[in-house]
N, C-alpha and C positions, 0 to 999 in steps of 0.2 A: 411490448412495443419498445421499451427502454435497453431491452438487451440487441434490439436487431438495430438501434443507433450507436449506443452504447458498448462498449465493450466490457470495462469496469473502472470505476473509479477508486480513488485510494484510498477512501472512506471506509467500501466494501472490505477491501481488505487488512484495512487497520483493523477492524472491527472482527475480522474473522482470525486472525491473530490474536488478537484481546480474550475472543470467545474459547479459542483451542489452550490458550496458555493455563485460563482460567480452569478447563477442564483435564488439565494438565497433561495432555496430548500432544506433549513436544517436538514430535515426527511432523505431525500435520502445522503445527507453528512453526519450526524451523523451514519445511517447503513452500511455504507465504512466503515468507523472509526472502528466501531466497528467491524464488523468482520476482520479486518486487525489485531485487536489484539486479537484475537481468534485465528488467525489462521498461520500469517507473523511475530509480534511481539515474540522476547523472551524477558523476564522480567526480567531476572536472568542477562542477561549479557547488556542490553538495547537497542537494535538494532532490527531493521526489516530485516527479509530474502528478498533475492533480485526474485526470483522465486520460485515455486511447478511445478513438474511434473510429470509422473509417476509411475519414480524411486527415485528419490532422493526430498529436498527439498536444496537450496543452501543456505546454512549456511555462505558466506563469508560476511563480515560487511566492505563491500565499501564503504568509505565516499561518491561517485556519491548517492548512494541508499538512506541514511540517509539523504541526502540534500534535493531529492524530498519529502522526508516526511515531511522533517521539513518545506518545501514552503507549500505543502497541509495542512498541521496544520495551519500554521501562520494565510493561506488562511479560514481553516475551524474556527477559534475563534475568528476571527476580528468581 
C-alpha cells in the first residue's frame, strides 16, 4: 500500500547506500547517489527532499533528513 502512495522516501535510499557501500558494491552505491541528485537534491538551496509522491514532492529541509544523507555520504566516500 505504501509504495502505490509512496514513491520513496530518503530514508530508503540513505539506507541503501549505507548498505551497498558497506558491502562494498560501489557501482550500485554510486547509482543511488546519483540519481538522488537528479531527482531529491536541490542545488540552489543545498538540501535533499525528504519524499516524492503523486501529488506533491516535500520540499521541507529537516535537519533528521540532511543527517541521513550526510551518514550515507560519509558512508559512500570512506
Amino acid at each position: 500500500m505504501r509504495s502505490r502512495i509512496l514513491y520513496t522516501e530518503i530514508r530508503d535510499a540513505a539506507n541503501a547506500i549505507i548498505l551497498f557501500s558497506k558491502l562494498g558494491d560501489r557501482t550500485a552505491a554510486e547509482g543511488i547517489v546519483q540519481w538522488l541528485l537528479q531527482h531529491y537534491y536541490n542545488s540552489r538551496r543545498n538540501y535533499f527532499y525528504f519524499f516524492d509522491n503523486k501529488l506533491f514532492k516535500s520540499k521541507i529541509d529537516f535537519i533528521r533528513w540532511q543527517s541521513w544523507m550526510a551518514l550515507a555520504l560519509s558512508e559512500y566516500i570512506q
